[in-house]
N, CA, C and O atoms as CSV, one atom per row, in Angstrom:
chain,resi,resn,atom,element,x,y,z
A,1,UNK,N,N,0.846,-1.175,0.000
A,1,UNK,CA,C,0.000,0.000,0.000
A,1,UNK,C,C,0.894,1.241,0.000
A,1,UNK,O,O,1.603,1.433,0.988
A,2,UNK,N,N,0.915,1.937,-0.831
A,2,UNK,CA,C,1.108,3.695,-0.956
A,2,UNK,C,C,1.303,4.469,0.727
A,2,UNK,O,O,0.598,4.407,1.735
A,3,UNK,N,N,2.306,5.020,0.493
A,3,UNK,CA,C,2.549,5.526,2.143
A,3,UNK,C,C,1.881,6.521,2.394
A,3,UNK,O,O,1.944,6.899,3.564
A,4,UNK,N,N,1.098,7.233,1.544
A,4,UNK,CA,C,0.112,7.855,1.565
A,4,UNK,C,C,-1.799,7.693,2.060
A,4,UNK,O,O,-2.751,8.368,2.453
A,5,UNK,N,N,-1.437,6.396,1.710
A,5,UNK,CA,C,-2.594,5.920,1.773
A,5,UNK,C,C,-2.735,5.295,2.803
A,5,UNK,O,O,-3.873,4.869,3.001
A,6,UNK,N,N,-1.415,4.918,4.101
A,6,UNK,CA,C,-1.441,4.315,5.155
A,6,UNK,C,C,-2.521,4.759,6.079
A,6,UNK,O,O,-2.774,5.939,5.837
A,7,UNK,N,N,-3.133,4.367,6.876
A,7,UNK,CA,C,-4.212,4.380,7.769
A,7,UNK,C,C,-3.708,3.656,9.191
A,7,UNK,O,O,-3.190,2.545,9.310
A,8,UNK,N,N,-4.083,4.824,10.432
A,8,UNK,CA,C,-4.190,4.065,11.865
A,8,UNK,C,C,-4.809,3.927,12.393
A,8,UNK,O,O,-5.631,4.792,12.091
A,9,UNK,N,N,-5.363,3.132,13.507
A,9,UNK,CA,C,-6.486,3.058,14.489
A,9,UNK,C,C,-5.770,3.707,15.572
A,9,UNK,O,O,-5.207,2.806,16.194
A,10,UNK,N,N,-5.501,4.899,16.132
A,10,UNK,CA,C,-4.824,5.298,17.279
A,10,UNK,C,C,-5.829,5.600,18.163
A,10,UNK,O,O,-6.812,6.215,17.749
A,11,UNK,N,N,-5.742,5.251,19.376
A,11,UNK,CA,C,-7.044,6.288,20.297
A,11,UNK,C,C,-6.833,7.250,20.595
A,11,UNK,O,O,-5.745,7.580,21.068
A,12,UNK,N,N,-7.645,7.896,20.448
A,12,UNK,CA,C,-7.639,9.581,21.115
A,12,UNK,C,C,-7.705,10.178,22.314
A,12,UNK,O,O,-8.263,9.468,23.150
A,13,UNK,N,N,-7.439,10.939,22.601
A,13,UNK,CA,C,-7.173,11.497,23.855
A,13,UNK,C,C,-8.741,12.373,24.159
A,13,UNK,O,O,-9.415,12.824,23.233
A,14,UNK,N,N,-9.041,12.465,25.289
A,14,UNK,CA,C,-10.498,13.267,25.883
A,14,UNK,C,C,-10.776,14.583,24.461
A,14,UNK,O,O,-11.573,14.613,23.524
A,15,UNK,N,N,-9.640,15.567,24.940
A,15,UNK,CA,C,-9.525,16.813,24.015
A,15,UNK,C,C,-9.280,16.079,22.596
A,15,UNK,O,O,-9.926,16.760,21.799
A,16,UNK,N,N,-8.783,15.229,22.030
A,16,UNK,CA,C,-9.274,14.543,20.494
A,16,UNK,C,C,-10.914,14.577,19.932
A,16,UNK,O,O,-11.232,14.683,18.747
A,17,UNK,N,N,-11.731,14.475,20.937
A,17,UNK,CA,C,-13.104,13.521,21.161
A,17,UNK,C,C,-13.360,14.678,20.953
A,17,UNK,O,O,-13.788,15.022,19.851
A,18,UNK,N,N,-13.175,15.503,21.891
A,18,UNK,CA,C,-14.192,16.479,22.135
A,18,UNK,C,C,-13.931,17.847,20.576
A,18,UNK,O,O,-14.815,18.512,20.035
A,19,UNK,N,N,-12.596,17.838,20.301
A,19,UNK,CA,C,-12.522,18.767,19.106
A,19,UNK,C,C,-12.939,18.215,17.794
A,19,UNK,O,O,-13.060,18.890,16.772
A,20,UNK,N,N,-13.112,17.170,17.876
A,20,UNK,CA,C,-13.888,16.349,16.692
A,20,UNK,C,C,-15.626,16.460,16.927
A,20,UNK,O,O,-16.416,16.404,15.985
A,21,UNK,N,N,-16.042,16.630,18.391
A,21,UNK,CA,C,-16.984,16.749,18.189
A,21,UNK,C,C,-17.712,18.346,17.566
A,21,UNK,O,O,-18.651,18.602,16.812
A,22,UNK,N,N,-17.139,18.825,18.010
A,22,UNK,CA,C,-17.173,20.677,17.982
A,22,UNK,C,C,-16.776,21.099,16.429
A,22,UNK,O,O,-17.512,21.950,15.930
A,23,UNK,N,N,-15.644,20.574,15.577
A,23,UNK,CA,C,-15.535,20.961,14.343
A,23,UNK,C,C,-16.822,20.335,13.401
A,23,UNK,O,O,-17.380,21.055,12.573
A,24,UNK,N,N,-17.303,18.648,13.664
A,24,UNK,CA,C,-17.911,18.086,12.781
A,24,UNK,C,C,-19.589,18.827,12.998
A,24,UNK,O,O,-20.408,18.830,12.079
A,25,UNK,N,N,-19.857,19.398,14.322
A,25,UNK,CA,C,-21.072,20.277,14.321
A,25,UNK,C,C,-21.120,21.428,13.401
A,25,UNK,O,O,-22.180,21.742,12.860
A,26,UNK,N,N,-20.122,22.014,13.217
A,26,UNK,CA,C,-19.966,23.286,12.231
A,26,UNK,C,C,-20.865,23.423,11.212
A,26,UNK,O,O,-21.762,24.251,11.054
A,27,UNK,N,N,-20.450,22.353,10.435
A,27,UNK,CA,C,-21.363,22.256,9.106
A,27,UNK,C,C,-22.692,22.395,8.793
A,27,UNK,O,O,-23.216,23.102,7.932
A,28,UNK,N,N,-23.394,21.304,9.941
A,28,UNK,CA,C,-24.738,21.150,9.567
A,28,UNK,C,C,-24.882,22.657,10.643
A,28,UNK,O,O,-24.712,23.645,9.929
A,29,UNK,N,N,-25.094,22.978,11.846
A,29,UNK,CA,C,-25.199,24.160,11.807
A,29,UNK,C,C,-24.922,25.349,11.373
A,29,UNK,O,O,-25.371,26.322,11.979
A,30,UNK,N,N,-24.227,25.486,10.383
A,30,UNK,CA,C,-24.079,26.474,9.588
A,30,UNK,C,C,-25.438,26.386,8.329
A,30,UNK,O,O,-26.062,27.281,7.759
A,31,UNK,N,N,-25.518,24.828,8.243
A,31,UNK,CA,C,-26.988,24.882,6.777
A,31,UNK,C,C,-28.161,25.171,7.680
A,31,UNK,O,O,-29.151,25.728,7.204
A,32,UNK,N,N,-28.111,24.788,9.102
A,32,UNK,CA,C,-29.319,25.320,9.588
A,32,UNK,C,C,-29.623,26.805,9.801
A,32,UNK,O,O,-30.695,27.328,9.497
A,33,UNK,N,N,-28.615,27.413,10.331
A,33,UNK,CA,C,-28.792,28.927,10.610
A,33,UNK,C,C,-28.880,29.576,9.262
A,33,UNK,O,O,-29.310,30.729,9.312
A,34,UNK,N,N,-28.557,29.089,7.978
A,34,UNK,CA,C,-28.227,30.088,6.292
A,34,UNK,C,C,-29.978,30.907,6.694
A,34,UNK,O,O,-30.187,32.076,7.020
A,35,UNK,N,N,-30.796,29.989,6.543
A,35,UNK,CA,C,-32.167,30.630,6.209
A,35,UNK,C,C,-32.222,31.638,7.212
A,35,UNK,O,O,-32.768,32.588,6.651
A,36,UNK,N,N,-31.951,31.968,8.420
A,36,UNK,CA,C,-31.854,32.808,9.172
A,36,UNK,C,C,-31.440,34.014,8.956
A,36,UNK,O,O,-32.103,35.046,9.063
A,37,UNK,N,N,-29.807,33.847,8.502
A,37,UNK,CA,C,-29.325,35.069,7.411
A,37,UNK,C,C,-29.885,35.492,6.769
A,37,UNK,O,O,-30.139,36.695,6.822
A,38,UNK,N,N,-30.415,34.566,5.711
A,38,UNK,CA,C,-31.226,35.507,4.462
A,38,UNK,C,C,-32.441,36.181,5.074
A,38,UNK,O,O,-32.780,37.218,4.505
A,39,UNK,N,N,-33.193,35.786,6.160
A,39,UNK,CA,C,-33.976,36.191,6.836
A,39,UNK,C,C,-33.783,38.012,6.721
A,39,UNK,O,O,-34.503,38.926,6.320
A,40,UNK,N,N,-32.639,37.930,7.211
A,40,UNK,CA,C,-31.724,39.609,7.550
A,40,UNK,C,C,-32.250,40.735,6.824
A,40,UNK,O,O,-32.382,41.884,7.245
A,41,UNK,N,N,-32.649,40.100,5.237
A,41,UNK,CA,C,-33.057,40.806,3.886
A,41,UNK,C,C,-31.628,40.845,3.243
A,41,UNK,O,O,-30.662,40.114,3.460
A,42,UNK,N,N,-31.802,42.146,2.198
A,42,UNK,CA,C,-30.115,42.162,1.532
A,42,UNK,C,C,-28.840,42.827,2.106
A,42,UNK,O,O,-28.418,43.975,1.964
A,43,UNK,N,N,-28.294,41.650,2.873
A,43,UNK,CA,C,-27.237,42.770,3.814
A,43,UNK,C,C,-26.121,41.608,3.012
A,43,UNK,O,O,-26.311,40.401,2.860
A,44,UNK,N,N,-24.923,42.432,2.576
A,44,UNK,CA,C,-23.505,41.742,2.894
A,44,UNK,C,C,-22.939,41.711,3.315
A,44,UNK,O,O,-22.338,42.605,3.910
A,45,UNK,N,N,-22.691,40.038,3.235
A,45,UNK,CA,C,-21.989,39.786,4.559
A,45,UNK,C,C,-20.711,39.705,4.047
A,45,UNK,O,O,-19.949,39.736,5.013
A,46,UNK,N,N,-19.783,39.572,2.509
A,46,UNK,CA,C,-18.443,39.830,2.281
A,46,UNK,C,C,-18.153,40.767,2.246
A,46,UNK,O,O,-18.706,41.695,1.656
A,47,UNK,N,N,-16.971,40.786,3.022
A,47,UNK,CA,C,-15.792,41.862,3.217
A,47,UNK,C,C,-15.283,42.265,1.700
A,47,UNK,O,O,-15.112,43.394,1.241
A,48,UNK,N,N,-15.099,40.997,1.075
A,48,UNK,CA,C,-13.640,40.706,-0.158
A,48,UNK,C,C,-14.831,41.644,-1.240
A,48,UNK,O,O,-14.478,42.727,-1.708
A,49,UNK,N,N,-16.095,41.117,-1.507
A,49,UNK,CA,C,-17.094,42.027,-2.402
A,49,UNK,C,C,-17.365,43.224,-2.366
A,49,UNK,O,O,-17.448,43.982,-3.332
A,50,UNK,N,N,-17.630,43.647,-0.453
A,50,UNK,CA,C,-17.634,45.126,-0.387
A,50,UNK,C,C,-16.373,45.685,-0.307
A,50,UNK,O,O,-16.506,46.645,0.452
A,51,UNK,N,N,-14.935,45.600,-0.760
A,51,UNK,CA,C,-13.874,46.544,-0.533
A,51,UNK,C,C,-13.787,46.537,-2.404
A,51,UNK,O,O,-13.591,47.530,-3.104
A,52,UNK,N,N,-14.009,45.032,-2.908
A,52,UNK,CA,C,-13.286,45.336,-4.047
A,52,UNK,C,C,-13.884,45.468,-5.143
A,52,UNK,O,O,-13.278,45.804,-6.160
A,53,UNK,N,N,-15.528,45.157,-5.112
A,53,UNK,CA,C,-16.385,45.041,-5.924
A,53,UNK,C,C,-16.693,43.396,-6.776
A,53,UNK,O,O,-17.629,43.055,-7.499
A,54,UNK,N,N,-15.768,42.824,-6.427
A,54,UNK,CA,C,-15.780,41.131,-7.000
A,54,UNK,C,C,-16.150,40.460,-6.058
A,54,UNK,O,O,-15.498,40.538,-5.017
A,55,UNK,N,N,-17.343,39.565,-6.126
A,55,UNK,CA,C,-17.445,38.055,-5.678
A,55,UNK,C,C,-16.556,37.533,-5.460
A,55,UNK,O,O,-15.651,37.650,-6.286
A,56,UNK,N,N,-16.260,36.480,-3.964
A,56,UNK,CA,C,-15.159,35.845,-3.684
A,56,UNK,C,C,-15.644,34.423,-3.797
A,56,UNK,O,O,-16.800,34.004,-3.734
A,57,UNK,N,N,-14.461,33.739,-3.986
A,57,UNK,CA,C,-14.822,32.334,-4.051
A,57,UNK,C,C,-15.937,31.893,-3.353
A,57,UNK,O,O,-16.346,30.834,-3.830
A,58,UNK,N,N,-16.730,32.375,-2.206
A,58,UNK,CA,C,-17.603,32.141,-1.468
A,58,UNK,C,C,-18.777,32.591,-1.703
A,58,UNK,O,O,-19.621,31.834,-1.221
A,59,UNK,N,N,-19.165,33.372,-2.162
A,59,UNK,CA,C,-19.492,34.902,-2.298
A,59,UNK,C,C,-21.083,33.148,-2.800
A,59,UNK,O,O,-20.967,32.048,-3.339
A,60,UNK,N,N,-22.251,33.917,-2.205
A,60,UNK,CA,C,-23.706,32.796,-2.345
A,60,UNK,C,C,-23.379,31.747,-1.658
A,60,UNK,O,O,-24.067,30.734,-1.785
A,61,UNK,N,N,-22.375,31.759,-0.873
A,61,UNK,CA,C,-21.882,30.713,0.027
A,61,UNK,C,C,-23.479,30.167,1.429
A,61,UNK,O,O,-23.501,29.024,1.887
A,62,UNK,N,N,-24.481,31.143,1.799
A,62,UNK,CA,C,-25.096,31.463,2.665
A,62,UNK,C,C,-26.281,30.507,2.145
A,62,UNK,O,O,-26.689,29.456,2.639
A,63,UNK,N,N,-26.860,31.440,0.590
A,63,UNK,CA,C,-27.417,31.102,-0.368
A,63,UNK,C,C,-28.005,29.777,-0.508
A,63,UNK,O,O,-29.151,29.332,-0.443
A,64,UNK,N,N,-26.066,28.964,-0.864
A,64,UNK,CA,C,-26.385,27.706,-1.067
A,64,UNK,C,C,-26.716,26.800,-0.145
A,64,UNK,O,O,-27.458,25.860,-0.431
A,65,UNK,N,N,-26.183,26.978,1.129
A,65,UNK,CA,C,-26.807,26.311,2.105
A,65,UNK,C,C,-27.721,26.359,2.561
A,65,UNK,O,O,-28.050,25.376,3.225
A,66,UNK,N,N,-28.680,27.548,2.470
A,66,UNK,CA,C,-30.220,27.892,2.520
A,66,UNK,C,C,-30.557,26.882,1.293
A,66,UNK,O,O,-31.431,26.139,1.738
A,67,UNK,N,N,-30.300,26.555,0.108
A,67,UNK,CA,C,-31.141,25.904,-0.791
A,67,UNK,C,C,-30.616,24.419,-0.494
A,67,UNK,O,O,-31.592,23.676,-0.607
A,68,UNK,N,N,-29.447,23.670,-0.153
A,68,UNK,CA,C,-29.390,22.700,0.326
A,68,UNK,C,C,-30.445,22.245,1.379
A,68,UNK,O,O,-31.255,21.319,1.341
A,69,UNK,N,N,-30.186,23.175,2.323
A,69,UNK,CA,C,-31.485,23.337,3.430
A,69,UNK,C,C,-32.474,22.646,3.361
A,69,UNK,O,O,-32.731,21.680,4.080
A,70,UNK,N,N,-33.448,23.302,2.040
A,70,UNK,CA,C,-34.784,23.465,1.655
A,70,UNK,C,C,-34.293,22.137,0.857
A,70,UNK,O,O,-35.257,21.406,0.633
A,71,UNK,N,N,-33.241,21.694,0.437
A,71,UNK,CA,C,-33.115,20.124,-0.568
A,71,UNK,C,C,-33.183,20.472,-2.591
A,71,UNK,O,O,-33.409,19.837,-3.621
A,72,UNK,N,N,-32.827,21.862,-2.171
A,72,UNK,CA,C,-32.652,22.182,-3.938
A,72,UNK,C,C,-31.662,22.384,-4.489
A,72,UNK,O,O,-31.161,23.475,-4.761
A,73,UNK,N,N,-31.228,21.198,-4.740
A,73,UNK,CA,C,-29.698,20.767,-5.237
A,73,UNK,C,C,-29.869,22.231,-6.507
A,73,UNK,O,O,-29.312,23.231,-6.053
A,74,UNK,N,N,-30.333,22.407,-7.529
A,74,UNK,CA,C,-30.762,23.220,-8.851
A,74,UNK,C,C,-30.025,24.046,-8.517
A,74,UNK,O,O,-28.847,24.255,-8.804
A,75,UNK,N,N,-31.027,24.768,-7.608
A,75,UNK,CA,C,-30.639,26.418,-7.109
A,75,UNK,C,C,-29.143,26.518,-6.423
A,75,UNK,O,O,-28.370,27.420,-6.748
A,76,UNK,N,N,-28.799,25.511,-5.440
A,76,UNK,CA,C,-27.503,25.429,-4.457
A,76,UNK,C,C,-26.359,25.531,-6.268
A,76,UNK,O,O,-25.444,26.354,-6.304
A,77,UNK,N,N,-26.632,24.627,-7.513
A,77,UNK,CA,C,-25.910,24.489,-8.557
A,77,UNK,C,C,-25.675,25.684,-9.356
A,77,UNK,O,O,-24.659,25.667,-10.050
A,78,UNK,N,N,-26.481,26.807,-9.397
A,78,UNK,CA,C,-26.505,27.781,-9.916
A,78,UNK,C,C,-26.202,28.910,-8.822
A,78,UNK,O,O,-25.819,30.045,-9.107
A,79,UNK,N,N,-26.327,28.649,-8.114
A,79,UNK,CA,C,-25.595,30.133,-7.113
A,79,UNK,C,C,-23.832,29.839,-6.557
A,79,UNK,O,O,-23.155,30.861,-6.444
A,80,UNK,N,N,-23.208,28.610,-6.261
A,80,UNK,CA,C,-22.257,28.643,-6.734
A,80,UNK,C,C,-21.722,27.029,-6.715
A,80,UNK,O,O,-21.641,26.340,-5.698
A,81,UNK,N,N,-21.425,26.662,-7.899
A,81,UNK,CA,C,-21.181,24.829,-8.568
A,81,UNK,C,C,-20.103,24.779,-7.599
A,81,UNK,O,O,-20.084,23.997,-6.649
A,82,UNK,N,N,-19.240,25.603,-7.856
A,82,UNK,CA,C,-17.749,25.310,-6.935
A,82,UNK,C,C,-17.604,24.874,-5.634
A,82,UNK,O,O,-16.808,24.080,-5.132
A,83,UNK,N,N,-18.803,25.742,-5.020
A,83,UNK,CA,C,-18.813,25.269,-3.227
A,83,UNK,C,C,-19.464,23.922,-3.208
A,83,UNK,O,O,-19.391,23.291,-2.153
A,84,UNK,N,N,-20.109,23.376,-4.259
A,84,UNK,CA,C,-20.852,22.091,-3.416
A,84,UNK,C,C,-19.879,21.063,-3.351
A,84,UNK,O,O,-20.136,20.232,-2.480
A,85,UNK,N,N,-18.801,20.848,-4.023
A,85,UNK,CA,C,-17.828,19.674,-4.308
A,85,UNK,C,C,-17.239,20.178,-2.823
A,85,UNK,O,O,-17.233,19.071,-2.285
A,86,UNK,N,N,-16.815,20.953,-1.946
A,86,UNK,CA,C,-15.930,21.162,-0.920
A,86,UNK,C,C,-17.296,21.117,0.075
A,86,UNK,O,O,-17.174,20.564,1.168
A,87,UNK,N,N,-18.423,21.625,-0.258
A,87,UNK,CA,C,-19.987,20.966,1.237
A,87,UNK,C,C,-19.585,20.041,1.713
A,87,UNK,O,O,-19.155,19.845,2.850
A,88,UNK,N,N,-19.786,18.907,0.217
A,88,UNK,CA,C,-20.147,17.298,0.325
A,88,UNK,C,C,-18.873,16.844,0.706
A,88,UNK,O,O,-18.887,15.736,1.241
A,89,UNK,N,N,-17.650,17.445,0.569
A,89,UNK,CA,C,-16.492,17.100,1.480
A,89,UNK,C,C,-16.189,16.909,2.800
A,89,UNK,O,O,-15.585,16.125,3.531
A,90,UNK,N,N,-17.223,18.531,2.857
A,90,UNK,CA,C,-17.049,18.913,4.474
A,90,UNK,C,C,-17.959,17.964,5.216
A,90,UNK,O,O,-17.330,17.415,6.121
A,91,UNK,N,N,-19.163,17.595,5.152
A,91,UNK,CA,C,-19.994,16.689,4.967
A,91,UNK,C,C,-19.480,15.539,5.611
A,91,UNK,O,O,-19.614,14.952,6.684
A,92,UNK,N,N,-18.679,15.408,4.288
A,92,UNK,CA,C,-18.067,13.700,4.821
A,92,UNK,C,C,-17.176,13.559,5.689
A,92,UNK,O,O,-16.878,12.526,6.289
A,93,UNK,N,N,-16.493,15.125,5.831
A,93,UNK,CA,C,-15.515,14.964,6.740
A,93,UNK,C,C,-16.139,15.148,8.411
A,93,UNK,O,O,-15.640,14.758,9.466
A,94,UNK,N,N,-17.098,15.713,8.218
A,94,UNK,CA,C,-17.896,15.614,9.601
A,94,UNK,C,C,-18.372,14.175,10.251
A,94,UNK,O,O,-18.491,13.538,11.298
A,95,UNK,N,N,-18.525,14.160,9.028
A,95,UNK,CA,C,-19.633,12.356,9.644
A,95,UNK,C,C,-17.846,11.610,9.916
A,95,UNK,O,O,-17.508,11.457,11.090
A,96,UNK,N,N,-17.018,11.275,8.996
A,96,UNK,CA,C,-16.419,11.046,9.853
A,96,UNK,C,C,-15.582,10.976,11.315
A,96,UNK,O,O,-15.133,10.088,12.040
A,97,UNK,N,N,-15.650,12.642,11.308
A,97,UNK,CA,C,-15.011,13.003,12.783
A,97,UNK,C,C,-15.932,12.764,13.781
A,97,UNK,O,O,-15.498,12.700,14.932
A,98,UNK,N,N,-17.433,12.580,13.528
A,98,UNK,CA,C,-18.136,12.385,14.555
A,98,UNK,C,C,-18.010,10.881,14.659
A,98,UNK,O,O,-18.187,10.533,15.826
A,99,UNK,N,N,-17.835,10.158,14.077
A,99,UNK,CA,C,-17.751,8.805,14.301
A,99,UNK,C,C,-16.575,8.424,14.892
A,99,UNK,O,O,-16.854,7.497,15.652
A,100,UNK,N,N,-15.364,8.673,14.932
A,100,UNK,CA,C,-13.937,8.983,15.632
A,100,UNK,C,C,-14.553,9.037,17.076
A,100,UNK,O,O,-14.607,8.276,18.042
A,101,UNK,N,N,-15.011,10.358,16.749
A,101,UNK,CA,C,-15.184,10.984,18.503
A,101,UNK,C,C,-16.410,10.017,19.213
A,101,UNK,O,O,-16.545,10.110,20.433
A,102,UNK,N,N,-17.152,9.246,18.578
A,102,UNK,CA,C,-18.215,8.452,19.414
A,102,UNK,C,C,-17.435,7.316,19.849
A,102,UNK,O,O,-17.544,6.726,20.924
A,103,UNK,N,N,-16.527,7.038,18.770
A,103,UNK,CA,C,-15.452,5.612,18.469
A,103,UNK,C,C,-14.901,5.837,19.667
A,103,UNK,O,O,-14.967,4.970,20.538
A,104,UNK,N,N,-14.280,7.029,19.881
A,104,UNK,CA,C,-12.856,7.276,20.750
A,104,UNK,C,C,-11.595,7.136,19.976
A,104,UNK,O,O,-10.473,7.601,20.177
A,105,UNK,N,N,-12.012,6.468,19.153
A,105,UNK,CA,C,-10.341,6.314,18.015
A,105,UNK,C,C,-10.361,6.410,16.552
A,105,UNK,O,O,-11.447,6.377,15.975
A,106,UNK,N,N,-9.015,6.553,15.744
A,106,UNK,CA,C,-8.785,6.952,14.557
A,106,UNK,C,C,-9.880,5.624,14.073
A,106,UNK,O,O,-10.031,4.546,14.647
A,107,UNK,N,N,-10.606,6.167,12.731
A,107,UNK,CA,C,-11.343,4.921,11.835
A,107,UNK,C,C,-10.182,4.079,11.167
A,107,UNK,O,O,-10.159,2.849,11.205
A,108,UNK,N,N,-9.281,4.811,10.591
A,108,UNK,CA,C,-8.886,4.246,9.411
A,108,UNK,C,C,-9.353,3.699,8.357
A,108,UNK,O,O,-9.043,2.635,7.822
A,109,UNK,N,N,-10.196,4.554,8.051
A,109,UNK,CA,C,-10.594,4.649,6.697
A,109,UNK,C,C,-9.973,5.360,5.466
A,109,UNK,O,O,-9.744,4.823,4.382
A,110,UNK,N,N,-9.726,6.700,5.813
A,110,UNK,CA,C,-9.159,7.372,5.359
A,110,UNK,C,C,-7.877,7.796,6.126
A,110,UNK,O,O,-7.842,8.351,7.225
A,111,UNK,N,N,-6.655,7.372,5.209
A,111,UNK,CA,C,-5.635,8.682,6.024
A,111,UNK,C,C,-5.560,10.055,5.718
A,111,UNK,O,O,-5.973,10.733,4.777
A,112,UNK,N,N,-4.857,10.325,6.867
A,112,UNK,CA,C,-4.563,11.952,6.873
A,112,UNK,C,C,-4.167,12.771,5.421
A,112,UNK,O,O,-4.390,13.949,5.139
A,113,UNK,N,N,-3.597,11.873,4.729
A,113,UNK,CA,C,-2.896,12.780,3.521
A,113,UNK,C,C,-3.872,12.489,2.166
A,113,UNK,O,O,-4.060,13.289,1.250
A,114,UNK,N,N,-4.435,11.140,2.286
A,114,UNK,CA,C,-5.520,11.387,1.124
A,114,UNK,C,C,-6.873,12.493,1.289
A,114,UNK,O,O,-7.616,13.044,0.477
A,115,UNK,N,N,-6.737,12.495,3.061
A,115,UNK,CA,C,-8.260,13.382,3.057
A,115,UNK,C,C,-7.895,15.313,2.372
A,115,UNK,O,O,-8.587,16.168,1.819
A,116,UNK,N,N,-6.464,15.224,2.829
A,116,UNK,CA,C,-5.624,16.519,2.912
A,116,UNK,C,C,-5.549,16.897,0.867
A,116,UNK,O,O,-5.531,18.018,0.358
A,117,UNK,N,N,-5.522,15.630,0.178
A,117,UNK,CA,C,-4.916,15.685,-1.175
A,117,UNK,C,C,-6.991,15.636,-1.197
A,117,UNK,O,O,-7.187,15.550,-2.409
A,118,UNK,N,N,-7.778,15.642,-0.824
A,118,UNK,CA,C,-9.244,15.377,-1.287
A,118,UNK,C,C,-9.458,16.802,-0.900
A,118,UNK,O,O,-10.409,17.323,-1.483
A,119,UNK,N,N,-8.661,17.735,0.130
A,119,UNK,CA,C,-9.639,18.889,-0.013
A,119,UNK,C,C,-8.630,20.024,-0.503
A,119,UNK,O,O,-8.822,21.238,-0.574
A,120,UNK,N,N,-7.486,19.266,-0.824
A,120,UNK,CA,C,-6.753,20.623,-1.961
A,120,UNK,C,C,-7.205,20.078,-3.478
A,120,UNK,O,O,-7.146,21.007,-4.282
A,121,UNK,N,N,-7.544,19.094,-3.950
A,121,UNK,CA,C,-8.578,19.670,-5.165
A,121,UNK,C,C,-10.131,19.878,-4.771
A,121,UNK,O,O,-10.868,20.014,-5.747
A,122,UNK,N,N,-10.564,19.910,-3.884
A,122,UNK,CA,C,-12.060,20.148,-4.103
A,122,UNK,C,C,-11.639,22.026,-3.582
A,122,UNK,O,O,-12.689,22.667,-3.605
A,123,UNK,N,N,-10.619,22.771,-3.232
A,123,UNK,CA,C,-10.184,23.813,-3.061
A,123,UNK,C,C,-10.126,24.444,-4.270
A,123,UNK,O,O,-10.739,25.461,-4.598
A,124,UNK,N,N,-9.024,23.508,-5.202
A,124,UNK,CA,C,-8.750,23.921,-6.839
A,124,UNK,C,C,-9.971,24.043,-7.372
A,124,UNK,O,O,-10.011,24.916,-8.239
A,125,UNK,N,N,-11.049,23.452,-7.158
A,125,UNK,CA,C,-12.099,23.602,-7.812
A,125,UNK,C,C,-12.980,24.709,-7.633
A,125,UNK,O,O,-13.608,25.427,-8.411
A,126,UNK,N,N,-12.858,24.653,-6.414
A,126,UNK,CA,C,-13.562,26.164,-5.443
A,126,UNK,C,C,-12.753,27.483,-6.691
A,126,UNK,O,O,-13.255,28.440,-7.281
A,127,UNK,N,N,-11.821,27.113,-6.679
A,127,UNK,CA,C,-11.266,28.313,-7.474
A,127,UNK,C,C,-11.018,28.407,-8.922
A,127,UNK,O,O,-10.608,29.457,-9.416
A,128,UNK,N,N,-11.208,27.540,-9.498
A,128,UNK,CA,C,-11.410,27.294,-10.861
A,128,UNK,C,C,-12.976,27.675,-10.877
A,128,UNK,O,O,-13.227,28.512,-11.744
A,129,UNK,N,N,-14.068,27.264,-10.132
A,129,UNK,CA,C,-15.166,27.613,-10.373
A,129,UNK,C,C,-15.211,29.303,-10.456
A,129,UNK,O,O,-15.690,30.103,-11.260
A,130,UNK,N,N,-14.486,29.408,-9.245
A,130,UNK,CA,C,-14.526,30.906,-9.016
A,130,UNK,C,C,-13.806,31.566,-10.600
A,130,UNK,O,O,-14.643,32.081,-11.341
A,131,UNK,N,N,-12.567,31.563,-11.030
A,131,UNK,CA,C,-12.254,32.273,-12.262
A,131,UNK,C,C,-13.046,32.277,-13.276
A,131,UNK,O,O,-13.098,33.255,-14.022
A,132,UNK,N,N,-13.868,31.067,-13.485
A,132,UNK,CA,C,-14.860,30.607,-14.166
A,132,UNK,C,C,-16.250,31.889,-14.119
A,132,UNK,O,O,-16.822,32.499,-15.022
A,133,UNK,N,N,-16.335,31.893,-13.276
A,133,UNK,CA,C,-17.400,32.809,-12.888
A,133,UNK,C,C,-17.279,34.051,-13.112
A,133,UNK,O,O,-18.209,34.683,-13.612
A,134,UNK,N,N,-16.071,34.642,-12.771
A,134,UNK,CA,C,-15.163,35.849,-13.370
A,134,UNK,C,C,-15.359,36.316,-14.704
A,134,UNK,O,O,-15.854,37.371,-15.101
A,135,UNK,N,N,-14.774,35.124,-15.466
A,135,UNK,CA,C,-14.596,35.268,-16.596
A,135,UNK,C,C,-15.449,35.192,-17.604
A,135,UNK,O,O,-15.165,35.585,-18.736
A,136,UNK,N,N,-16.927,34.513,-17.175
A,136,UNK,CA,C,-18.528,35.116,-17.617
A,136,UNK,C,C,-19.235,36.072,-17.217
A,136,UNK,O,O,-20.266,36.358,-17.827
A,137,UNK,N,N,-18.836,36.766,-16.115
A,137,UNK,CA,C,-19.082,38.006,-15.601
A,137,UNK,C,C,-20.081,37.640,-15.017
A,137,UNK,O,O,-21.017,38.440,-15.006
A,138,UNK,N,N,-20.265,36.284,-14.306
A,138,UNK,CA,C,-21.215,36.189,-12.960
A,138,UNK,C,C,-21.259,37.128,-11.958
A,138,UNK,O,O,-22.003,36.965,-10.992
């Protein structure tokens, strides 16, 4: 096997458990609170849009998780394609850390450097979508 691809079962320490539990909550509470935001009406919330006038790689980031939310893959695809490949990452990377932290120990399912090489291209993509978008004048 690829030394990359090596995998451990190590156990974790209390503070392991518990920061796995606290990062892998992030996510889905972040798709729960989006509708809340938009609630707000039209306020922005980027910095990078209001100083420079461009959409940032994120930029409907709120958006899409309000339409994930509601289960409308369509709309989440058209407000921005780029973020859903790094969601469904984050996603998976939650469910796994919560399963760690219920476990008490590493899965070994995934190692550290394939998950690391899985979210520097779903990153590249974030940003290829983004130039993409640029360069049709989204």
């Amino acid at each position: 096997m690829a030394n990359w691809l090596s995998t451990s079962k190590d156990a974790l320490s209390g503070v392991g458990r518990q920061w796995r539990i606290a990062v892998s909550s992030v996510l889905p509470l972040g798709v729960v609170a989006a509708p809340a935001f938009l609630a707000l009406g039209d306020v922005s919330l980027c910095t990078f849009k209001h100083l420079t006038g461009v959409p940032c790689p994120l930029c409907g980031g709120i958006r899409v998780c309000a339409a994930l939310a509601r289960g409308d893959f369509a709309s989440a695809w058209q407000l921005n394609a780029g973020l859903l490949p790094l969601l469904g990452l984050a996603a998976l990377h939650s469910v796994l850390l919560m399963v760690e932290a219920v476990q008490g120990q590493r899965t070994g399912i995934f190692a550290p450097r394939a998950l690391l090489l899985a979210w520097q291209l779903a990153g590249a993509g974030l940003l290829a979508s983004w130039g993409w978008r640029l360069w049709m004048g989204a």
